[in-house]
C-alpha positions as CSV (number, residue, x, y, z in Angstrom):
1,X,-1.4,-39.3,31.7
2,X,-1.2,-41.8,34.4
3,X,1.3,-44.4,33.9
4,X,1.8,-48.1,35.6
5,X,5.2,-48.6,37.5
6,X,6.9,-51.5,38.4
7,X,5.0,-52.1,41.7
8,X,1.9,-52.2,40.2
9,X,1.1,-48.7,41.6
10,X,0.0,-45.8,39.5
11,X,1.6,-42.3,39.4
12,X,-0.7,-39.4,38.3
13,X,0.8,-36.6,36.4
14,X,-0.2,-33.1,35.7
15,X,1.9,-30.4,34.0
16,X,2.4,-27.5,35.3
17,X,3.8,-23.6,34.1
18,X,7.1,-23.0,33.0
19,X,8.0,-27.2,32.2
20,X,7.1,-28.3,35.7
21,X,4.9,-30.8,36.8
22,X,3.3,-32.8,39.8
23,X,2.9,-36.6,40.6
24,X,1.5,-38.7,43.0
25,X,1.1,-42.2,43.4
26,X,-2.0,-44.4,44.2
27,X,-3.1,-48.1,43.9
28,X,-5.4,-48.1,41.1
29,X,-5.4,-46.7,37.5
30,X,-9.0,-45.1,37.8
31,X,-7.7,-43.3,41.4
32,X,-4.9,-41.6,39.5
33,X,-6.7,-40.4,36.2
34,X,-9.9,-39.3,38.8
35,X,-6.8,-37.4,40.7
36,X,-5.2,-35.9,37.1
37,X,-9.2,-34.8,36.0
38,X,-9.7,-33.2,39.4
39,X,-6.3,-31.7,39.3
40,X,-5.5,-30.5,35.7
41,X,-6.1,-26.8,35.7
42,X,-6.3,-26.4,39.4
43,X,-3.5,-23.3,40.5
44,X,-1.7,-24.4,37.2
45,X,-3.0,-21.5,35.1
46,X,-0.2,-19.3,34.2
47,X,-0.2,-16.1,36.0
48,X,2.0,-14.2,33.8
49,X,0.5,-11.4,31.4
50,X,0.0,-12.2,27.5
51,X,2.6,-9.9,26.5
52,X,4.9,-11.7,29.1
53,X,4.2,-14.9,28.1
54,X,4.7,-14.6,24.3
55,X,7.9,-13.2,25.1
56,X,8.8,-16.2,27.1
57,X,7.3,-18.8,24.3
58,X,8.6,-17.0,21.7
59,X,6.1,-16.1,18.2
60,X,8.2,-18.6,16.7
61,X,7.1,-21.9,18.7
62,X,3.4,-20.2,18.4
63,X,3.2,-20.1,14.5
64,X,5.2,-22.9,13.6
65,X,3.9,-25.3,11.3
66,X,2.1,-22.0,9.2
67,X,2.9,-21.3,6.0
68,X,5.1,-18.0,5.7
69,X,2.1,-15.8,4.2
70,X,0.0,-16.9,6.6
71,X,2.8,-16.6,9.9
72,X,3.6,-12.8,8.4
73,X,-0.6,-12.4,8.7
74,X,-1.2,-13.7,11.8
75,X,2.2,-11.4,13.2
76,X,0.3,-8.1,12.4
77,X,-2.8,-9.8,14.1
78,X,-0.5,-9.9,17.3
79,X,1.4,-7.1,17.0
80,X,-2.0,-4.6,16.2
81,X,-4.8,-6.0,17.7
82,X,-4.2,-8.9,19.9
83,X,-1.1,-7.4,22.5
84,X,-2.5,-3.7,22.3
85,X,-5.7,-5.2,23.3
86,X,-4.6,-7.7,25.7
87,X,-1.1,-7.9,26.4
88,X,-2.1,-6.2,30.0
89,X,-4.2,-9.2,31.1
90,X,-3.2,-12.3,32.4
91,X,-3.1,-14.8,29.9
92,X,-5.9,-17.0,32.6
93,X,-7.6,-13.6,33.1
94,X,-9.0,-13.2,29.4
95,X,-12.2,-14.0,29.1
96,X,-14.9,-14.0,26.1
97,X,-16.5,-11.2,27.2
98,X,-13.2,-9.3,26.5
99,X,-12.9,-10.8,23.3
100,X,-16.6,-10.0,21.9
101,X,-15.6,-6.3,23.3
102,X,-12.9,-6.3,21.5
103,X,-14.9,-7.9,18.2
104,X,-17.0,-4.8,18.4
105,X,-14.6,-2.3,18.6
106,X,-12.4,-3.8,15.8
107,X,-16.0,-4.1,14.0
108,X,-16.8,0.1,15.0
109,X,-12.9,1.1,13.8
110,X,-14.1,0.0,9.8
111,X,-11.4,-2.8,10.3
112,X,-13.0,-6.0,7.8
113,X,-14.9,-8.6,9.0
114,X,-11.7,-10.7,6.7
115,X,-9.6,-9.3,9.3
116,X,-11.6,-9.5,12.3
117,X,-12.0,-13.2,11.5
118,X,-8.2,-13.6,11.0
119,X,-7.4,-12.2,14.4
120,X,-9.9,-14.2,16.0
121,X,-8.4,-17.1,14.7
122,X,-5.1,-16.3,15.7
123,X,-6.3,-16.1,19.4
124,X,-7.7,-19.4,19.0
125,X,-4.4,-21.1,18.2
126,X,-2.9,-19.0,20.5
127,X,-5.3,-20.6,23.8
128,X,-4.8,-24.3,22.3
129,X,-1.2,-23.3,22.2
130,X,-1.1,-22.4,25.9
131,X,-3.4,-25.5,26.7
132,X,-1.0,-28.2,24.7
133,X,2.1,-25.8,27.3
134,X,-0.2,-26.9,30.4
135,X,-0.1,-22.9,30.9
136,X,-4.2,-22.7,30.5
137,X,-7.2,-25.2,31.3
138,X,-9.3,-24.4,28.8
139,X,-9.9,-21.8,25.8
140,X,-11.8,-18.8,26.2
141,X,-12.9,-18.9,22.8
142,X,-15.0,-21.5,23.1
143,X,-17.8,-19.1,24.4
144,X,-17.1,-16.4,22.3
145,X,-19.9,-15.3,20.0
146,X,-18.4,-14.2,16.7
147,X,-20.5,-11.8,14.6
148,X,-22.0,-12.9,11.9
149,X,-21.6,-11.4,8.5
150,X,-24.9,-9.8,7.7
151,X,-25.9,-8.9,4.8
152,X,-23.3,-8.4,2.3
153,X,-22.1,-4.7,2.2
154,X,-22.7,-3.0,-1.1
155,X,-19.2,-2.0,-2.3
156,X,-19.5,1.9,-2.8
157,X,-17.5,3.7,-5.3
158,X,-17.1,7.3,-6.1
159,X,-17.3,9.3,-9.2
160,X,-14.0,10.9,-10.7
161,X,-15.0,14.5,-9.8
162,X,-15.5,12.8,-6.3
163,X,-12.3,11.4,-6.3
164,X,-10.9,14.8,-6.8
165,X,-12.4,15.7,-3.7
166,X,-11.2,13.1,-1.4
167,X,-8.0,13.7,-3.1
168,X,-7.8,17.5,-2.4
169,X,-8.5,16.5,1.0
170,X,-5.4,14.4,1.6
171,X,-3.6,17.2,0.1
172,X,-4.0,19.4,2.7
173,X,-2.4,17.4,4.7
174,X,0.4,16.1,2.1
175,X,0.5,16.3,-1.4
176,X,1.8,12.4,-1.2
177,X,-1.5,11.4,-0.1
178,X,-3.5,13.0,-1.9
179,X,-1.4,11.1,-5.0
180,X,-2.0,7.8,-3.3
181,X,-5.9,8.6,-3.3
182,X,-5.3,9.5,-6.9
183,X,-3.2,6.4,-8.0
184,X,-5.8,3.7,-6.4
185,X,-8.6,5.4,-7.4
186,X,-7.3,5.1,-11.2
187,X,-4.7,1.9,-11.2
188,X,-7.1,0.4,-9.6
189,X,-4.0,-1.2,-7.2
190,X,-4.6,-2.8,-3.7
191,X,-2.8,-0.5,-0.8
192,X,-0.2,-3.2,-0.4
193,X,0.5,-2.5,-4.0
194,X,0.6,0.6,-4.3
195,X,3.0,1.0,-1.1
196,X,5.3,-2.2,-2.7
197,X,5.5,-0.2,-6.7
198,X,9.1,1.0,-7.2
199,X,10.0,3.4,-9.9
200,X,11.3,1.0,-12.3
201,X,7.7,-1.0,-12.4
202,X,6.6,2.5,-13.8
203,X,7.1,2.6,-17.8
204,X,5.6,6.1,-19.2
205,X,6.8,5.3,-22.7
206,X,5.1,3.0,-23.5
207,X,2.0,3.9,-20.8
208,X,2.0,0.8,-18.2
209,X,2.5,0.1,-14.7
210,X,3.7,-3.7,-13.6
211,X,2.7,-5.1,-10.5
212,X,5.3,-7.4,-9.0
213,X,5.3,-7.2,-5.5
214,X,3.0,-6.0,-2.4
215,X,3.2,-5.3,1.2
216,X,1.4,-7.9,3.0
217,X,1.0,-8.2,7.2
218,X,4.3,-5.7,7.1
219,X,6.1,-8.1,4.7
220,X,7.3,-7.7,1.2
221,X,5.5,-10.5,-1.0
222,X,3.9,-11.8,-4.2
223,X,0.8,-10.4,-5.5
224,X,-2.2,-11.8,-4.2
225,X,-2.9,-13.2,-7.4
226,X,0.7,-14.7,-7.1
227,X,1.0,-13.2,-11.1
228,X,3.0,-10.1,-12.0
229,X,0.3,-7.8,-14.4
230,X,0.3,-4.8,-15.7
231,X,-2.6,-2.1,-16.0
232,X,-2.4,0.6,-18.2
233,X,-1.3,4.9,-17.0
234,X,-4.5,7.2,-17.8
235,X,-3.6,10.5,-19.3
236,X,-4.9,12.2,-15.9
237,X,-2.0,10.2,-13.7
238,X,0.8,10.5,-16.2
239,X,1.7,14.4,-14.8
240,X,1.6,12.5,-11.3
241,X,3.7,9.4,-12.3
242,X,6.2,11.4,-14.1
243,X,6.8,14.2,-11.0
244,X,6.8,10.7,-8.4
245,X,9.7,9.1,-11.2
246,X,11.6,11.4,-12.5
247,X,15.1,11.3,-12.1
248,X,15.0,8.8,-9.2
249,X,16.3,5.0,-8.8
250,X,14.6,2.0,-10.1
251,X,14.7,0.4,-7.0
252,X,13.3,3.5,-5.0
253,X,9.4,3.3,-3.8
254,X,7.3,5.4,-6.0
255,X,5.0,6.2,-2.9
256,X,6.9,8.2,-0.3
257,X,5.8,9.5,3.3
258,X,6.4,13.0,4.0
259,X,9.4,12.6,6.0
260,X,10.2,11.3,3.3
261,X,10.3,7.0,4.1
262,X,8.6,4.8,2.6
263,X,4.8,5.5,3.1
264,X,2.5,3.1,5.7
265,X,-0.8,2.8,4.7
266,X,-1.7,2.8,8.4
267,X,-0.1,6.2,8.6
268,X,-1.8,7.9,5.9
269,X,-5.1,6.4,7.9
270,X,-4.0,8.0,10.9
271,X,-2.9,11.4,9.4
272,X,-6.2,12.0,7.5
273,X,-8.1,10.6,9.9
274,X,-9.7,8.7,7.3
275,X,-13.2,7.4,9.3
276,X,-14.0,10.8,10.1
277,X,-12.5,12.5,7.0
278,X,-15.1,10.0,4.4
279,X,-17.9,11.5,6.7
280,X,-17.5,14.8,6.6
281,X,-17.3,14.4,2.9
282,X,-20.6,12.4,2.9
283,X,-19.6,8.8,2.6
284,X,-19.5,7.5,5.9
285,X,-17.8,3.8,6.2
286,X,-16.0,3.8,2.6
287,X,-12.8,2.0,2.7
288,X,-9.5,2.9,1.5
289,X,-10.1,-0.5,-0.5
290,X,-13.1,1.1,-1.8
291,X,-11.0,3.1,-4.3
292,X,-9.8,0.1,-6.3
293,X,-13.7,-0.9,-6.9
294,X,-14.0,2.3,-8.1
295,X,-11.2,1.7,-10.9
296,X,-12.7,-1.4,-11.6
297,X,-16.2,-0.2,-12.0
298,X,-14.9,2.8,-13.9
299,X,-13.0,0.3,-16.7
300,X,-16.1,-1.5,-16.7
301,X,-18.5,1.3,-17.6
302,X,-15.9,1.9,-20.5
303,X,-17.0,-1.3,-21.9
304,X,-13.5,-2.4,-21.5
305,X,-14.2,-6.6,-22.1
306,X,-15.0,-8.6,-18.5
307,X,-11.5,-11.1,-19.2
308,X,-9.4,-7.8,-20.1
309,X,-10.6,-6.3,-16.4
310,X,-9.9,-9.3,-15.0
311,X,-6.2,-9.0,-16.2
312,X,-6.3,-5.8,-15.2
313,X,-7.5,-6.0,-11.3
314,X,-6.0,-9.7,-10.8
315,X,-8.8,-11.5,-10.1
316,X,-8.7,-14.7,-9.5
317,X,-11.8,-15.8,-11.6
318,X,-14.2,-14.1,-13.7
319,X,-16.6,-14.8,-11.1
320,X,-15.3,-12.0,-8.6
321,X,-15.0,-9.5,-11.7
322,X,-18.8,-9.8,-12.2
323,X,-19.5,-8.6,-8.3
324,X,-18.0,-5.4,-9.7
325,X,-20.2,-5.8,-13.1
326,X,-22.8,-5.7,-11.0
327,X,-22.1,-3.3,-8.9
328,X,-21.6,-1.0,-12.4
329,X,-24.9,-2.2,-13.5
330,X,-26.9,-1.8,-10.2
331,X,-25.4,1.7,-10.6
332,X,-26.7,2.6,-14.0
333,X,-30.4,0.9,-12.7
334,X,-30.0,3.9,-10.0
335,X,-29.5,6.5,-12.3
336,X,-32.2,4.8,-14.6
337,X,-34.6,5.4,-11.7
338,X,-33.6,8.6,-10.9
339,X,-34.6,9.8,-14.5
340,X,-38.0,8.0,-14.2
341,X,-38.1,9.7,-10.8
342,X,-37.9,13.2,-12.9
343,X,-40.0,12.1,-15.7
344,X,-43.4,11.6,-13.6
345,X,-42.8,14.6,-11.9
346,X,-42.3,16.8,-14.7
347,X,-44.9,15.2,-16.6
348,X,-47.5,15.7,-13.4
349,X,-46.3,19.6,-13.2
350,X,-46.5,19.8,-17.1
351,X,-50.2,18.5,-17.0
352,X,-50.7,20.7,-14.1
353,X,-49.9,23.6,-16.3
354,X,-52.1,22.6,-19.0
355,X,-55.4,22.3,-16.5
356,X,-54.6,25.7,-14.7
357,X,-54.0,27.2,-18.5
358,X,-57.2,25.7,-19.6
359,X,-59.2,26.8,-16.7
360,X,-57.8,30.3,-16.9
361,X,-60.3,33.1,-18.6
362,X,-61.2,33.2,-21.9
């Protein structure tokens, strides 16, 4: 910002990358801010590639002022979307069109819009970051077109037999995944969850599973419902549980991968090659996430009570339990249909039957 000096003169000043910056002097106060307008941006753009420049910032100075949850989130963004994509590029050289390219693809690789969102907002502070530095002109962001939600997917969920299937699935590639299909699918636990649940949260005496803790943006937190609850062991998973926790540590994960670490969610994607696995099987785009709606929706068709299921999942508010209500009911309208469906064709053939019978010979 231009500033007066003791002559009465008026130095201009822009800032340039790396902490630097160039002045110049002129007799009026509208010469010098016309000089910093023209000037600001002009060869200051930093050069360097994103990768190179976050290392040179440091993440640290970038998501300061963010609340921890929120700085662990907005790390994964960087580390698994944002450098991959594009730590190559200058940090100048990005441009929208890169990032609605990239928007797609996230959008094509069944990543949620949630998450797509999230990452787009962590480039965002990222730019203005690099703007208040004097290392960029202006944000790219501000021409990118972000996709708009559509019409609200319709949460899927499977039967148990088809549960089985997925299951059996995984297990030819490990038996260990093909008990994580089998545990979210009847816990009714979120991945990070599941990955988090240690063999002393496990209780097979008395037939409950506590949730304290879950893996969130790589980091070990809370719940999502910031409460510890507890959901109860169906007979089918107690063989499972008790082979996974027998004989082992309390503090040990009950989820392992099959080298034997702790298991990655993103590493039991990659191994089943879950997008194209869920196709072949004849459920194209079902998420991994997809599984705990099926526990829900399976708890609610037992006409276990709406606030119990709430308990149970860790909802927030009853509200976001009835999406799943729905989703039960909506099902049991399908099959209602589908028995209709039968009914006036059967009832067409039957009366069919009865006119060729009665025009037959006497």
């Amino acid at each position: 910002m231009a500033s007066r000096l003791a002559s009465g003169r008026w130095r201009a000043r822009i800032f340039l990358p790396g902490g630097g910056e160039r002045t110049k002097v002129f007799a009026s106060k509208r010469e010098a801010v016309t000089w910093e307008i023209h000037n600001r941006g002009r060869g200051t753009e930093s050069k360097e590639s994103l990768t190179r420049w976050l290392e040179r910032i440091g993440p640290d100075a970038l998501l300061g002022g963010l609340s921890p949850s929120t700085r662990a989130t907005y790390r994964s963004h960087l580390s698994r979307r944002i450098i991959p994509e594009f730590g190559h590029r200058a940090l100048s050289a990005i441009t929208a069109a890169h990032i609605e390219s990239a928007q797609r693809a996230w959008k094509s690789d069944d990543i949620s819009p949630t998450v797509v969102a999230g990452t787009l907002n962590c480039l965002s502070r990222l730019f203005r970051f690099a703007i208040k530095l004097g290392d960029l002109s202006a944000s790219p962001m501000s021409a990118v077109e972000r996709a708009r939600a559509g019409v609200e997917r319709v949460t899927p969920t499977l039967m148990v037999e088809e549960v089985d299937r997925l299951a059996v699935a995984c297990d030819l590639v490990s038996r260990r995944y093909g008990d994580y299909v089998r545990l979210a699918a009847l816990l009714g636990l979120r991945a990070g969850e599941l990955t988090a649940l240690q063999v002393g949260d496990v209780n097979l005496t008395t037939g409950v599973v506590t949730i304290r803790r879950a893996f969130s943006a790589g980091e070990l937190q809370t719940p999502k419902s910031r409460r510890v609850r507890q959901v109860p062991v169906l007979a089918e998973l107690v063989p499972i549980l008790d082979r996974l926790t027998r004989g082992r540590r309390p503090a040990e994960p009950v989820l392992l991968g099959p080298l034997g670490g702790r298991l990655y969610h993103s590493n039991f994607r990659t191994k089943v090659r879950w997008p194209t696995l869920v196709r072949e099987l004849g459920w194209p785009g079902l998420r991994f996430h997809d599984l705990r709606a099926t526990a829900i929706v399976l708890w609610i068709r037992a006409e276990v009570p709406l606030t119990t299921v709430r308990a149970l999942a860790g909802h927030a508010s009853l509200a976001t339990t009835d999406r799943y209500a729905r989703i039960a009911r909506n099902d049991l309208a399908g099959a209602a249909a589908q028995v209709d469906s039968y009914i006036s064709r059967t009832r067409g053939e039957h009366a069919q039957q009865v006119e060729d019978h009665g025009n037959g010979p006497d």
